[in-house]
C-alpha positions as CSV (number, residue, x, y, z in Angstrom):
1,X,0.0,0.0,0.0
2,X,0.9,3.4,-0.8
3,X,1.9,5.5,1.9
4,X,0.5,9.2,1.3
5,X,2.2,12.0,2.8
6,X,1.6,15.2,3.1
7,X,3.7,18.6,3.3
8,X,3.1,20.2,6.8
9,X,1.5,23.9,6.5
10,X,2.7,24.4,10.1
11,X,5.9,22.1,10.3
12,X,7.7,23.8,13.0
13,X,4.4,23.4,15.7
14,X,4.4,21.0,18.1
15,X,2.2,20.2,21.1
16,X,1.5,22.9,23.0
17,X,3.3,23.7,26.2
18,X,0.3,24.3,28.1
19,X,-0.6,20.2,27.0
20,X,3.1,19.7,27.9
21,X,3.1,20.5,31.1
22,X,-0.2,19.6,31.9
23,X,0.6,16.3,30.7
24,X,3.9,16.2,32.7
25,X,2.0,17.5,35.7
26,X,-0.3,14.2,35.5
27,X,2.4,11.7,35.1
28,X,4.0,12.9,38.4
29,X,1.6,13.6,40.5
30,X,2.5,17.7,40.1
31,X,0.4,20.2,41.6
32,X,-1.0,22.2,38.7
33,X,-0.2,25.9,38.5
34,X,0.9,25.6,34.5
35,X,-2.5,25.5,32.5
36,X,-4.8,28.4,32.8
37,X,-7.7,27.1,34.2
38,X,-9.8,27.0,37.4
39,X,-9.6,24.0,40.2
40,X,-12.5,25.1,41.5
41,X,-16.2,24.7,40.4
42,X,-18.2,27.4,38.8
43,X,-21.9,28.7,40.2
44,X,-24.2,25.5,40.8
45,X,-27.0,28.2,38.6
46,X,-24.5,27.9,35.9
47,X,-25.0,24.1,35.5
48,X,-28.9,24.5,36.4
49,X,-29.3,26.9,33.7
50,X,-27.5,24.6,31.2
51,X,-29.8,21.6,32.3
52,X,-33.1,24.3,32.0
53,X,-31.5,25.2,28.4
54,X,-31.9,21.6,27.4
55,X,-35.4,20.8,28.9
56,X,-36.8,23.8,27.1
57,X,-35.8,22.2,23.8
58,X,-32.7,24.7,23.0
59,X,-30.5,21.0,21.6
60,X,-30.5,21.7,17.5
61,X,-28.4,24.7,15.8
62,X,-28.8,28.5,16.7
63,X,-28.1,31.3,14.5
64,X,-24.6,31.1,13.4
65,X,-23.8,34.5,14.5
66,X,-24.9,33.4,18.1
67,X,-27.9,33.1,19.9
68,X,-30.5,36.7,19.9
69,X,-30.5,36.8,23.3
70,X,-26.7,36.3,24.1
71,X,-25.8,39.3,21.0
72,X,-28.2,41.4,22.6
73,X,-26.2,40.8,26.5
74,X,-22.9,41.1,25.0
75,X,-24.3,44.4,23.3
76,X,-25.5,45.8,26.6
77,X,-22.5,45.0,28.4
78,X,-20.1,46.9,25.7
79,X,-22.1,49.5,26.4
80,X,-22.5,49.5,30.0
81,X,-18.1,48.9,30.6
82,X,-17.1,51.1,27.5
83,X,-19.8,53.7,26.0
84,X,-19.8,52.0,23.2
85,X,-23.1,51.1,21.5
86,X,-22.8,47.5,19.3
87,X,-25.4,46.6,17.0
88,X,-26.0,43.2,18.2
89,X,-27.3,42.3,14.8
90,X,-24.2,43.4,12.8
91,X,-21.4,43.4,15.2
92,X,-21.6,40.8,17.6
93,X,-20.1,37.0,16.8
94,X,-20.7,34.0,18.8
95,X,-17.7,31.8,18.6
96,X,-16.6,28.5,19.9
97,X,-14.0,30.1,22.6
98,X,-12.0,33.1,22.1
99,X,-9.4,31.4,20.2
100,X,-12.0,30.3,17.3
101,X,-12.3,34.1,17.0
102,X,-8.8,34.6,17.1
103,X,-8.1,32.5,14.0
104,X,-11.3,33.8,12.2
105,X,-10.3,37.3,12.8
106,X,-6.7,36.8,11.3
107,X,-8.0,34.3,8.6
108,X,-10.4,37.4,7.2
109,X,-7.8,39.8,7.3
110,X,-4.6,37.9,6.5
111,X,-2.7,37.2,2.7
112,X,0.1,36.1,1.6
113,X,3.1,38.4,2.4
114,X,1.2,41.1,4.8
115,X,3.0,41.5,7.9
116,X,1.4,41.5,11.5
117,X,3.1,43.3,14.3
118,X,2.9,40.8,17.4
119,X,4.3,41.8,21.0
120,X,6.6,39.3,22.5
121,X,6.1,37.4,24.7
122,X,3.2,36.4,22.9
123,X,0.2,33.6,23.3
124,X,0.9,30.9,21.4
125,X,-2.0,30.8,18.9
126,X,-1.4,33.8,17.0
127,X,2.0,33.5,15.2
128,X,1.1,29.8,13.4
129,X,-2.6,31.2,12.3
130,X,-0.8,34.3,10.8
131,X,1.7,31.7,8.9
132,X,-1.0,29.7,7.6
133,X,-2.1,32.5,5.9
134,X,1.0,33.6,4.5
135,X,1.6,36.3,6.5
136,X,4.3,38.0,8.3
137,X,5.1,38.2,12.2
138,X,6.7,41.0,12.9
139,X,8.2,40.6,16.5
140,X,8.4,43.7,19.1
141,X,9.6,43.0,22.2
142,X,7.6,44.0,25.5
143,X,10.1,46.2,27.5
144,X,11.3,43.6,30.3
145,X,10.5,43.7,33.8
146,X,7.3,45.8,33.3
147,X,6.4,43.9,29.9
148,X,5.3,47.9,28.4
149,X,5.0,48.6,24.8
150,X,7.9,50.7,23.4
151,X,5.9,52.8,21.0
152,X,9.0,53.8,19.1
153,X,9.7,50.4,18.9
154,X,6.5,49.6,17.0
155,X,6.4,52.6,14.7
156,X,10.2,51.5,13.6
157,X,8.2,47.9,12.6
158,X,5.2,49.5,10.6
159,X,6.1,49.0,6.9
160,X,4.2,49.7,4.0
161,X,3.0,45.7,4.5
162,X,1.8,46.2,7.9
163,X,-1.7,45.1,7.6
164,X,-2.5,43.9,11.4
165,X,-1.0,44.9,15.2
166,X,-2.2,42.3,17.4
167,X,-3.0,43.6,20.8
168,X,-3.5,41.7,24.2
169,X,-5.0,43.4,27.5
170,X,-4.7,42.2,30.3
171,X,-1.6,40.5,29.1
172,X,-1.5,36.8,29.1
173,X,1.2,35.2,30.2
174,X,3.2,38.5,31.8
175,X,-0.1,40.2,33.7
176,X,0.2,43.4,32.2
177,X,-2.1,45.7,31.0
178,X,-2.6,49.1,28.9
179,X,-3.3,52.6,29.5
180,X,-5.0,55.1,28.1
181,X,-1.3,56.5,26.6
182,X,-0.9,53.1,25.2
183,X,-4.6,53.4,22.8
184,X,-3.4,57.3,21.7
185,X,0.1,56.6,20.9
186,X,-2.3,53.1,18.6
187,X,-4.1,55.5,17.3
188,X,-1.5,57.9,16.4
189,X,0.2,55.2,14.4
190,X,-2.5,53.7,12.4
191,X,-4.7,56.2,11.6
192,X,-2.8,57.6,8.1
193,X,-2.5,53.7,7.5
194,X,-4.6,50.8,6.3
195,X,-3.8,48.5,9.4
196,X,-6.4,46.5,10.8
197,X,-6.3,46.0,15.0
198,X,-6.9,42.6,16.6
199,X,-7.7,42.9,20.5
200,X,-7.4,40.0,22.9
201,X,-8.9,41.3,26.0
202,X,-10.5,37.6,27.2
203,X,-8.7,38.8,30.5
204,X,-10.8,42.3,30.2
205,X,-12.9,41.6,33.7
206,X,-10.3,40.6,35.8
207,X,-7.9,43.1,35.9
208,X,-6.6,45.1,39.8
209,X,-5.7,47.8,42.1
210,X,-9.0,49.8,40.9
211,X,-7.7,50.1,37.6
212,X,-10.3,50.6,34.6
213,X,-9.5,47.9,31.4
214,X,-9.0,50.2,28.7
215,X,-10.4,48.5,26.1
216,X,-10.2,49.0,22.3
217,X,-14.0,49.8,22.2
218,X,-12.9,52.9,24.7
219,X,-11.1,54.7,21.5
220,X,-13.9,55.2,19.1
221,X,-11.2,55.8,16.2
222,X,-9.8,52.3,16.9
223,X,-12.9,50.5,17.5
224,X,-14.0,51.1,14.1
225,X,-11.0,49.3,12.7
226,X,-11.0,46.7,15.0
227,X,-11.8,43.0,16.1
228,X,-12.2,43.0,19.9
229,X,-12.6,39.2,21.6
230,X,-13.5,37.8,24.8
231,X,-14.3,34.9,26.9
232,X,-17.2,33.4,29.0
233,X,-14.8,30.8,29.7
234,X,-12.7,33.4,31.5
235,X,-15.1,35.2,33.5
236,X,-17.3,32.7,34.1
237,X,-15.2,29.7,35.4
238,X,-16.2,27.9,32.1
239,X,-13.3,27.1,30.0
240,X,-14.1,23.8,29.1
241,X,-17.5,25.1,27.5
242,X,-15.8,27.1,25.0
243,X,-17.7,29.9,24.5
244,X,-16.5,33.7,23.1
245,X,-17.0,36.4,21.2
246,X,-15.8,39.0,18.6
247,X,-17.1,42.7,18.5
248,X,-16.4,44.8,15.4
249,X,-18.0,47.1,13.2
250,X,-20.0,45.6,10.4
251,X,-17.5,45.9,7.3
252,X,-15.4,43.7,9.6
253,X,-18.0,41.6,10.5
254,X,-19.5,40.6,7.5
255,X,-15.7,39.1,6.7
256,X,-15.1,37.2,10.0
257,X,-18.4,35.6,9.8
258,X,-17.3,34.4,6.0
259,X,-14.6,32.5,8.0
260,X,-16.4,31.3,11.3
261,X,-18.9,29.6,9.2
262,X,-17.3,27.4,7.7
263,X,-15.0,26.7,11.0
264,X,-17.5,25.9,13.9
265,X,-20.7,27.3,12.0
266,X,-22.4,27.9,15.5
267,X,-21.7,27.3,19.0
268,X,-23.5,25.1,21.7
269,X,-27.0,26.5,21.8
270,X,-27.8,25.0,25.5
271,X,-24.6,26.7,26.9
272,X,-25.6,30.1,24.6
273,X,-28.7,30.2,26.5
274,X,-27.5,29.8,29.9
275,X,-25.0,32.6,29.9
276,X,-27.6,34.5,28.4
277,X,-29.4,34.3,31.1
278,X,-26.4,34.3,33.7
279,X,-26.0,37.8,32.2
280,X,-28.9,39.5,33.4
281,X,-27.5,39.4,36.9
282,X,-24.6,41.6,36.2
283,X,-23.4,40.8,40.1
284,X,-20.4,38.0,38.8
285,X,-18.6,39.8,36.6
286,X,-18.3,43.4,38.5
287,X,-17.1,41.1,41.7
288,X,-14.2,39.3,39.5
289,X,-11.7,41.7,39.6
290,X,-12.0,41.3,43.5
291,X,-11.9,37.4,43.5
292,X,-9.3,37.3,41.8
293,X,-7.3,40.0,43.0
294,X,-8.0,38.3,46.7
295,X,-6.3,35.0,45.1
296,X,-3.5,37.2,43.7
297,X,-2.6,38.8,46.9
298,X,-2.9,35.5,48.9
299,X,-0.4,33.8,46.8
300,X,2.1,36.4,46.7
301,X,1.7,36.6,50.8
302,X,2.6,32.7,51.2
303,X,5.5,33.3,48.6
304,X,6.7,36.2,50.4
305,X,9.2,33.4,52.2
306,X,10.3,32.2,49.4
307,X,13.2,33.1,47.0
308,X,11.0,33.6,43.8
309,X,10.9,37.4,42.9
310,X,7.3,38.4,41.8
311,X,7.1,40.7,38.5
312,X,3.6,42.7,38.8
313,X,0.5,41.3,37.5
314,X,-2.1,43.8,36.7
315,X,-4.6,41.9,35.7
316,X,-5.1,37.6,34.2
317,X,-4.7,35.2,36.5
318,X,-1.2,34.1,35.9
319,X,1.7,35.9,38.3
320,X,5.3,35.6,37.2
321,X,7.9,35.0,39.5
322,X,11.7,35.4,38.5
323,X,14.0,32.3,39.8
324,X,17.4,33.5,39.3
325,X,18.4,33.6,42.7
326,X,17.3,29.9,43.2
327,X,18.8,28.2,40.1
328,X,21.0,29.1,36.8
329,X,19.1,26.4,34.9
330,X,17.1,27.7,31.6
331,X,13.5,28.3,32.5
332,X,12.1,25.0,30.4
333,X,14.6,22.5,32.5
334,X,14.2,24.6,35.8
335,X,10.2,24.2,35.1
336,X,10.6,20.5,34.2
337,X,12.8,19.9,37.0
338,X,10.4,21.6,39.3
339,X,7.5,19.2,37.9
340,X,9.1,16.1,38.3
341,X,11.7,16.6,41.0
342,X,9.5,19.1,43.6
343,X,5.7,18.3,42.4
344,X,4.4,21.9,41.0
345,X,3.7,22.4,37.5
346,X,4.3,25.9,35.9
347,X,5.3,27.7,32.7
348,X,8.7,28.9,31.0
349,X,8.4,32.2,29.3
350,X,11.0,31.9,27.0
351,X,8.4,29.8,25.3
352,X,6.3,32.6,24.3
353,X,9.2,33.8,22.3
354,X,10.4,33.3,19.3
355,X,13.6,33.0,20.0
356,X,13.2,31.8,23.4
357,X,14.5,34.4,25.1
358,X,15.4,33.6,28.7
359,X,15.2,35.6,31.7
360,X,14.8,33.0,34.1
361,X,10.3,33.9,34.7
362,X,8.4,30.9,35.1
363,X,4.3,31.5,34.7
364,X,2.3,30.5,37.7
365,X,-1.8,30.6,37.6
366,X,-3.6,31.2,41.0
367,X,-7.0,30.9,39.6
368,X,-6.8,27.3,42.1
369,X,-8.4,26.7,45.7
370,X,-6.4,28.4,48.2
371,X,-5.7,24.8,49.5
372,X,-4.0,24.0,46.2
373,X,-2.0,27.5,45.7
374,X,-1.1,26.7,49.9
375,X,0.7,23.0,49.3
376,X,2.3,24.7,46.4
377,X,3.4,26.9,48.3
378,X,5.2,24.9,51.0
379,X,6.7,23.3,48.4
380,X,8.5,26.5,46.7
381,X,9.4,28.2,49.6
382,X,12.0,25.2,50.3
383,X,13.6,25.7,47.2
C-alpha cells in the first residue's frame, strides 16, 4: 500500500506547552499551577441553567452568529463597561472560545506576504494562524520587567505591509495591562494607514488595584478598525464550555463571519442560552476583579518566604515570578525539574518567544483553591 504523505502547512508546531506540562503535571503527581484554568467549580446556577437550556428544547443549531439573546447581553454590556453602542445584529459574533475568533479574525484579514506586528512574549495561537495564511510576524519586544510597549519600537516595525498589530490586554502570560497613553500613541500610528487591529482582551474583567480595562471599544477611532474578543470561559469559570465572542463594526463583520462559518458554523445552543441568562444578573462579573485580585494577593503573601521574585500582574490570572536567585538552569529545564523533581507544574516564558529568550520567569496561575496554591506553596518556599 501506498503510503501518502503530506507537506506540513505548520511544520515547526508542536504540542502545546500548556498540553506539555499539563501532561507532565499528571504523570508525576504535580500540583498544577501551568494551565490556565480553574480547580474550583463554577456557580451551581450555571449548571442548572445549562440543564433548564436543554429541557426547554434549545438541543438543534442557533443562528450562526450566536444566539439573539446572548448578541443582545454582549451588546449591553459593551455598552454599560465602555460607552460604546454594538449593533447586536451586525457586530456581535458567537464563537466557539475566544481562540476560534482569534483565528477567524486573522483568517479574514490575513494574505500572503502582509506582515502583523505581534508583541513578545506572545500567546501561542497567533504567530502559526498568521503563517498559515501567509503572513508575516513581525516581532516587538515587550520592554522587560514591566512587559510595556515601546511605541518607538513599533512605529520602527510599521512598513508599507503592515496590515495587522495584534494587541492583548490584560496580558497573558506576563499580567500586564494598557493605559489610556498606550490606545493614543495606537491610534496615532494607524490612523494615516490601512492596518487592521486585533484585541485579545479575554482577560478584560479581571484586571486590579481599581484600575479601569482600557479596552479597544474605549477609542472610538480604533474601534472602528477593530476586532475585539472575549471569553465566558474566563469570566465565568467555564473554560471547558468554549464559549466567546468577537465585536467589530459591520465591514469587519460581514468578513469574519465568512470564516467562522465554515469553522464551527455555530456554537452550543444550551450553553448560549445559559450565559444568556447568567447575564442578566450583572453581580459575577463586577465582583471578579476582586476574587481574583483576593487570590493574587494571597499567593504572593505565602510566597513572600520564598526566594521567587514576583514581577507585577495587573490583571489575568497568571503571576510571574523570577528564579534566578534559586537556580542558573534555563527556564524550560528549571520548570521540568520543578515538575518532576518538587511536584508543582508551571510555565517557561522563553516559550512565548520566538527566539526563546530567557530571563529565568516561570508563569504560575492562581486561579486554584487556596488549598491548592497553599501545598504549592510549601513546596517552593524550600527551594
Amino acid at each position: 500500500m501506498i503510503k501518502v504523505a503530506i507537506e506540513s502547512k505548520l511544520p515547526s508546531v508542536g504540542t502545546s506547552i500548556f498540553s506539555v506540562m499539563s501532561a507532565l503535571a499528571n504523570a508525576h503527581g504535580a500540583i498544577n499551577l501551568s494551565q490556565g484554568f480553574p480547580d474550583f467549580s463554577m456557580d451551581p446556577r450555571m449548571k442548572s441553567l445549562v440543564t433548564e437550556a436543554m429541557a426547554k428544547g434549545f438541543n438543534q443549531y442557533t443562528a450562526a452568529t450566536g444566539l439573539p439573546a446572548l448578541r443582545e447581553q454582549i451588546s449591553a454590556l459593551a455598552t454599560e463597561c465602555y460607552g460604546i453602542e454594538v449593533n447586536p445584529e451586525s457586530e456581535v459574533t458567537v464563537t466557539s472560545g475566544g481562540t476560534e475568533a482569534l483565528f477567524c479574525a486573522i483568517a479574514a484579514t490575513i494574505s500572503e506576504g502582509d506582515e502583523v506586528i505581534v508583541f513578545e512574549p506572545c500567546y501561542d495561537s497567533y504567530v502559526p494562524v498568521i503563517e498559515l495564511f501567509g503572513g508575516v510576524p513581525i516581532y516587538v519586544p515587550l520592554d522587560f520587567p514591566d512587559y510595556k510597549i515601546n511605541w518607538q519600537n513599533v512605529k520602527k516595525r510599521v512598513s508599507s505591509r503592515t496590515r495587522m498589530i495584534i494587541l492583548n490586554s490584560p496580558h497573558n502570560p506576563t499580567g500586564s495591562t494598557l493605559d489610556a497613553a498606550d490606545l493614543a500613541e495606537l491610534a496615532k500610528i494607524v490612523q494615516a494607514n490601512p492596518i487592521v487591529i486585533l484585541s485579545d482582551e479575554v482577560y478584560e474583567h479581571i484586571i486590579f488595584d481599581g484600575a479601569d480595562h482600557q479596552s479597544i471599544l474605549r477609542h472610538k477611532d480604533l474601534a472602528k478598525r477593530s476586532f475585539v474578543v472575549s471569553s465566558f470561559g474566563k469570566t465565568f469559570h467555564a473554560t471547558g464550555w468554549k464559549v466567546g465572542y468577537c465585536i467589530a463594526p459591520e465591514h469587519l463583520s460581514k468578513e469574519f463571519r465568512k470564516i467562522h462559518q465554515f469553522v464551527t458554523f455555530s456554537t452550543s445552543t444550551p450553553f448560549q442560552w445559559a450565559i444568556a441568562e447568567y447575564m442578566k444578573d450583572r453581580s459575577h462579573i463586577l465582583e471578579l476583579r476582586n476574587f481574583y485580585q483576593t487570590k493574587r494577593d494571597y499567593f504572593l503573601d505565602l510566597m513572600k518566604q520564598s526566594r521567587f521574585e514576583p514581577l507585577t500582574s495587573k490583571g489575568t490570572y497568571f503571576q510571574l515570578m523570577k528564579y534566578d536567585q534559586i537556580s542558573k538552569k534555563g527556564d524550560k529545564a528549571f520548570a521540568e525539574w520543578l515538575t518532576v523533581e518538587k511536584g508543582v507544574a508551571t510555565i517557561p516564558v522563553s516559550v512565548f518567544y520566538h527566539s526563546g529568550e530567557d530571563n529565568k520567569v516561570l508563569r504560575f496561575c492562581f486561579a486554584k483553591e487556596n488549598s491548592t496554591l497553599e501545598k504549592a506553596a510549601e513546596i517552593l518556599i524550600r527551594l
